[in-house]
C-alpha positions as CSV (number, residue, x, y, z in Angstrom):
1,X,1.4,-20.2,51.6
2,X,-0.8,-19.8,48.7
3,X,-0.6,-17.0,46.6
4,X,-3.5,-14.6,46.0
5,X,-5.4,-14.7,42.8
6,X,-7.9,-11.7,41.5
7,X,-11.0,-13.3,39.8
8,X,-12.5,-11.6,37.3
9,X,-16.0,-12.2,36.0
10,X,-16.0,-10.7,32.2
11,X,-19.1,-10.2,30.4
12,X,-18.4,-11.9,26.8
13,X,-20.8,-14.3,24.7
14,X,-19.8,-17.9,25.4
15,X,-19.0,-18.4,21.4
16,X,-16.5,-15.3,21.7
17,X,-14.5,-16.7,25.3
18,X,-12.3,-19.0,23.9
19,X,-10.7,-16.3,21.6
20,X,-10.8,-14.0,24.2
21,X,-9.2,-16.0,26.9
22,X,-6.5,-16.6,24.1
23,X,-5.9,-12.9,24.4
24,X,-6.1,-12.6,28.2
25,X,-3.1,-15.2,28.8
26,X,-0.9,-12.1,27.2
27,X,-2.0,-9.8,30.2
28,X,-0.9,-13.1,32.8
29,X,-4.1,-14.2,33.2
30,X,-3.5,-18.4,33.7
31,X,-7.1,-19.8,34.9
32,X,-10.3,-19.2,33.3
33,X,-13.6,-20.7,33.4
34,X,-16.5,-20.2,30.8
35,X,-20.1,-19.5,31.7
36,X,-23.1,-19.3,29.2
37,X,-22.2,-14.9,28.8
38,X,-19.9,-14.4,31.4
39,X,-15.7,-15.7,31.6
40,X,-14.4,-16.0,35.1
41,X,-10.5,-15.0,34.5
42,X,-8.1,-15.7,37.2
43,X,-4.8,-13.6,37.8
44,X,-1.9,-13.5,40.1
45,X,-2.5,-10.0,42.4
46,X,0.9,-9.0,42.3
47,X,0.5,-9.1,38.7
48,X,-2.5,-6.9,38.3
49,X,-0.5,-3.9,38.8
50,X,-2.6,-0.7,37.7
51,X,-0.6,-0.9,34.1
52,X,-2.2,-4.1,33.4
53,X,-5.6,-2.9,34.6
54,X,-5.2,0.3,32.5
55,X,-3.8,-2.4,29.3
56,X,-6.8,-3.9,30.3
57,X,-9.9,-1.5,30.3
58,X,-8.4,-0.2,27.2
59,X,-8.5,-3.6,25.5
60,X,-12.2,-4.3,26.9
61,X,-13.5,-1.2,24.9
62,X,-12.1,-1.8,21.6
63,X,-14.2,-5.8,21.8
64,X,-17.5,-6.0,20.6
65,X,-17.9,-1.9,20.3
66,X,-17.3,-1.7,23.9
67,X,-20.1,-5.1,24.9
68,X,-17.2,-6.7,26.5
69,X,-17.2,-5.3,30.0
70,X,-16.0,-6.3,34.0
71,X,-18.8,-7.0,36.0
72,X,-17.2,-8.2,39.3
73,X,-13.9,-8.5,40.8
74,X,-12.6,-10.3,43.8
75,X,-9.5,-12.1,45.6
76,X,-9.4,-15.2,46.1
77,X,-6.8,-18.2,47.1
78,X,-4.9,-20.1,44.0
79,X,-5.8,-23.0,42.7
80,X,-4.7,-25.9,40.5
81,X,-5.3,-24.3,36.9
82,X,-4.6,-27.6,34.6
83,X,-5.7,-29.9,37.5
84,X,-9.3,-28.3,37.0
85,X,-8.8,-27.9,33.4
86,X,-8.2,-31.6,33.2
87,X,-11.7,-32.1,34.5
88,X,-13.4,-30.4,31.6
89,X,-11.6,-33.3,29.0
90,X,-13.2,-35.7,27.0
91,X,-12.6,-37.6,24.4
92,X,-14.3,-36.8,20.7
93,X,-14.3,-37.7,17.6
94,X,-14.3,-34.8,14.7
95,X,-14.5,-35.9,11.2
96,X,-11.5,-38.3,10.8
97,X,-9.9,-37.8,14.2
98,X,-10.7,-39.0,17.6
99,X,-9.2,-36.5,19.9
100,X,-8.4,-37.8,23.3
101,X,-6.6,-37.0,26.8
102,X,-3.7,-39.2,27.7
103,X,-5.6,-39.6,31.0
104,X,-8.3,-41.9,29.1
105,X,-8.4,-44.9,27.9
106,X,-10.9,-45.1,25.4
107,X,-10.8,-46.8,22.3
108,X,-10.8,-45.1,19.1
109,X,-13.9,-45.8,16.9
110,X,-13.0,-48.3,13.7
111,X,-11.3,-46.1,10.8
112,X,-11.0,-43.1,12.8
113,X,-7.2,-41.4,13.1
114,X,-6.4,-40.8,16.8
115,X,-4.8,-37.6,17.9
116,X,-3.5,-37.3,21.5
117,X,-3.5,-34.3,22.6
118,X,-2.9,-33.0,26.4
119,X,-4.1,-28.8,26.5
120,X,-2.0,-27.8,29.5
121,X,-4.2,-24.6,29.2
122,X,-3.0,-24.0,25.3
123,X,-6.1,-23.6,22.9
124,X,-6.7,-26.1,20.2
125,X,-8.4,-29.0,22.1
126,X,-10.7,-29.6,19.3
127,X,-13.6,-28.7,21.2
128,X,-14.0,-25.3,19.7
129,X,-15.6,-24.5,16.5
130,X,-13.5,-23.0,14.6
131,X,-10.9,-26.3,15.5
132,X,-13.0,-28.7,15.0
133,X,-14.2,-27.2,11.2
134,X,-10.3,-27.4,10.0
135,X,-10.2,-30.8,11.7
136,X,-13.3,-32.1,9.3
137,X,-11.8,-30.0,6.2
138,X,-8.5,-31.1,6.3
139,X,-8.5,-34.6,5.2
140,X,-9.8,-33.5,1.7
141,X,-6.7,-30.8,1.1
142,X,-3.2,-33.0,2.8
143,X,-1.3,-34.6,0.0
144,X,1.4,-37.1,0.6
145,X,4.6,-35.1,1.7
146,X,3.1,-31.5,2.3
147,X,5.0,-28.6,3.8
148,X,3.0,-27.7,6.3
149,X,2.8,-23.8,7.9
150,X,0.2,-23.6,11.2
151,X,0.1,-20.2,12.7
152,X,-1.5,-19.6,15.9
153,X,-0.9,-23.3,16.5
154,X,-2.1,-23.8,19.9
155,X,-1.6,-27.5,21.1
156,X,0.0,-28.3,17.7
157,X,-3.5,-30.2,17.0
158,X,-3.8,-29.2,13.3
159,X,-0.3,-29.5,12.0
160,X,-0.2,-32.6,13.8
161,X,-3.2,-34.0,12.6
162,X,-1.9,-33.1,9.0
163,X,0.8,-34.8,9.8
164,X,-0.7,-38.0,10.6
165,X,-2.4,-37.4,7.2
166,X,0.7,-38.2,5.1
167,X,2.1,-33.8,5.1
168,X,5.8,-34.2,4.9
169,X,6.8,-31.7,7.8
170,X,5.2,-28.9,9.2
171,X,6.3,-25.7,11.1
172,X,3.6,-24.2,13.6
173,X,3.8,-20.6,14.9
174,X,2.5,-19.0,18.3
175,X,2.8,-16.0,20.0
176,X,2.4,-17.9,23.3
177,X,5.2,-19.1,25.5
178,X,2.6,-22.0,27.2
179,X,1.7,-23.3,23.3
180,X,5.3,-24.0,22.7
181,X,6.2,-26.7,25.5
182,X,2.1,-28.2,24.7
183,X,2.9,-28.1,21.1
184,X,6.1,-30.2,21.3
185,X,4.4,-32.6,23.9
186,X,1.7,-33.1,21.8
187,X,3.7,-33.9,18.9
188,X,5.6,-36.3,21.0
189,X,2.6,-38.2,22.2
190,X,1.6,-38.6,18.5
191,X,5.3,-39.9,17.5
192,X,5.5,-36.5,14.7
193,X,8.2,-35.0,16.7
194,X,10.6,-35.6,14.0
195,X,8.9,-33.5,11.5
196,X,6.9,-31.1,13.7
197,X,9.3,-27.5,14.5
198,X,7.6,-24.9,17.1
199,X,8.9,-21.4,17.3
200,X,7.7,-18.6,19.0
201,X,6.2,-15.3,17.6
202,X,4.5,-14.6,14.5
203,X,4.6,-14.5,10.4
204,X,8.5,-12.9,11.4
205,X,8.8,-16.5,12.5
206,X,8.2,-17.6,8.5
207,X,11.6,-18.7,7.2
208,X,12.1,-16.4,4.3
209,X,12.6,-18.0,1.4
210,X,10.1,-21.0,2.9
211,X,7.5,-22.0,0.2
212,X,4.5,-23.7,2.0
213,X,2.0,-26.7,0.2
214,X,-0.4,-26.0,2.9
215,X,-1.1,-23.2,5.3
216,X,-3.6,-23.3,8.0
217,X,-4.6,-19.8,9.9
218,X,-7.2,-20.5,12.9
219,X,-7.0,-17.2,14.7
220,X,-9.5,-14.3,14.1
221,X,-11.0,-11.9,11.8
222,X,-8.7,-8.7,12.2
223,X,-5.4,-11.0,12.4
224,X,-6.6,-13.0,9.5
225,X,-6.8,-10.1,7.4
226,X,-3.3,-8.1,9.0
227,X,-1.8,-11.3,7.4
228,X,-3.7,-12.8,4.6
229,X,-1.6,-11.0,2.2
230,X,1.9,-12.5,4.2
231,X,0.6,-16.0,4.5
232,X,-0.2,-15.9,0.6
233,X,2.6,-15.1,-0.5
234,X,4.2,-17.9,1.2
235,X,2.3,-20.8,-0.8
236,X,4.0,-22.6,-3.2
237,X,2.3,-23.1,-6.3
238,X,-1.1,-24.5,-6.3
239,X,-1.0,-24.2,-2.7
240,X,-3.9,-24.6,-0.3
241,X,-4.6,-21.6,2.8
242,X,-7.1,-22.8,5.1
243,X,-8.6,-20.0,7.3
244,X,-10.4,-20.1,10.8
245,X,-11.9,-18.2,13.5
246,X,-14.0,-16.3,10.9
247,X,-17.9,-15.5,12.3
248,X,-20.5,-15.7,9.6
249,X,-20.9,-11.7,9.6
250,X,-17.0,-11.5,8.4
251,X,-17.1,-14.0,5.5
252,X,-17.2,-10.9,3.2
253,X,-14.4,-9.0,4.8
254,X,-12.1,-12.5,4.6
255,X,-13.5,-13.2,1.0
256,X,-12.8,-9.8,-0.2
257,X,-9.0,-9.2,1.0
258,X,-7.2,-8.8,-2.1
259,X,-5.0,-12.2,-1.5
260,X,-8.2,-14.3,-1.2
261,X,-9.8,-12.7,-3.7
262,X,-7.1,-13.5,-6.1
263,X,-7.1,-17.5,-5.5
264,X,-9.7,-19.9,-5.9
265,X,-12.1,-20.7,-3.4
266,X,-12.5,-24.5,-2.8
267,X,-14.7,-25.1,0.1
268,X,-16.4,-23.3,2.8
269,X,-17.2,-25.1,6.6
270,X,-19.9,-24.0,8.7
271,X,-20.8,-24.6,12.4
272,X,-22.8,-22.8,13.9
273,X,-22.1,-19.2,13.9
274,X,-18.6,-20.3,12.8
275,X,-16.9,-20.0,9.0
276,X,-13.8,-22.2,7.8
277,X,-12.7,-20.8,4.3
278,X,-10.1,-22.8,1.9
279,X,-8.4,-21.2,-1.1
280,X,-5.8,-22.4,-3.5
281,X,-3.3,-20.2,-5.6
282,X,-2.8,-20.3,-9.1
């Protein structure tokens, strides 16, 4: 028999759902599906016990000054999360990368890299902004041999794309359980397996003494700056942190954190209301 799922239809702006869905899967939320303002979230009923809908509510009113809010909520019979997910796949090229499905066979356009990368429901399909403006930034910034850090790495899709640039060996770092079986997947589909490690958590993940060429940060504004000041202090000389999931409103707030202030700003992306910013240390 299948189990019974409650929908939930969220009121969020479209350019704020994938973020937000990242967030959800932490309260066991496993199917979502994005409309132009609203997010349908899917979760098992005998998981949305009145401690997660309290977790919840109280999670709703601290997005967006309280903008984020529930506006309908029914039960409904499970369904085939990745199977539907699957649907919403295409292939694209970004920059230097063509980003594909296994399940296609398209041909990458001439001189483009191709990344394969399967989602399995972990973010970093390319087809978000804030992806796909590391994705066009990157080439410029991967030297021959980098070490590589990627936190919030998703599918792996960044540090593996780095790595098909020429990076030596990279490390990426989630606080999902679902990124870490995509994230070694993907690296096996693109043959990086051997220089690609995924762990679980966050910076605490960060070997200690580690000394990074190259970090990349696509996450959001108030994690970005919790840990601008950790993730700086982990470059190596002259090394290169590459932010994400910064709106155009919180450029200032990014720019002005004392460990970005104190390096020099190389290059800023744009896309729509989305911000990539790249620094390098002294």
């Amino acid at each position: 028999m299948n189990r019974k799922y409650v929908k939930l239809k969220i009121r969020i702006p479209k350019e704020e759902q994938d973020l937000a869905a990242d967030d959800l899967l932490a309260f066991g939320f496993d199917g979502f599906e994005q409309q132009e303002e609203e997010l349908d979230a899917w979760i098992p009923e005998t998981e949305f016990t009145e401690s997660v809908n309290q977790r919840l509510s109280a999670w709703l009113g601290e997005q967006s000054d309280g903008g984020w809010q529930i506006v309908d909520e029914e039960i409904v019979a499970e369904r085939n999360w990745n199977e539907e997910w699957e649907k919403t796949i295409r292939s694209l090229t970004v920059g230097r990368f063509f980003i594909h499905p296994t399940w296609t066979d398209e041909v990458p356009p001439q001189d483009c890299i191709p990344l394969v990368i399967d989602p399995k429901m972990a973010f970093g399909t390319g087809y978000h902004e804030t992806t796909r403006l590391l994705l066009r930034l990157l080439p410029d910034h991967v030297r021959p041999g980098d070490r590589v850090l990627d936190m919030g790495t998703g599918t792996g899709i960044l540090a593996i794309a780095a790595l098909r640039l020429g990076a030596g060996g990279a490390l990426g770092i989630d606080i999902d359980p679902w990124c870490y079986d995509n994230a070694l997947e993907n690296a096996r589909l693109n043959a990086v397996s051997d220089r690609l490690e995924i762990r679980i958590g966050s910076t605490e993940q960060i070997p200690p003494d580690a000394r990074y060429d190259l970090i990349l940060a696509n996450i959001n504004r108030n994690i970005l700056l919790d840990m601008a000041g950790i993730l700086a202090g982990y470059l190596a000389p002259g090394g290169i942190l590459m932010l994400s999931g910064i709106l155009e409103e919180d450029v200032d707030a990014i720019s002005t954190h004392p460990a970005c202030a104190a390096m020099e700003r190389l290059a800023q992306g744009a896309e729509n209301e989305w911000r990539a910013l790249v620094y390098r240390t002294s």
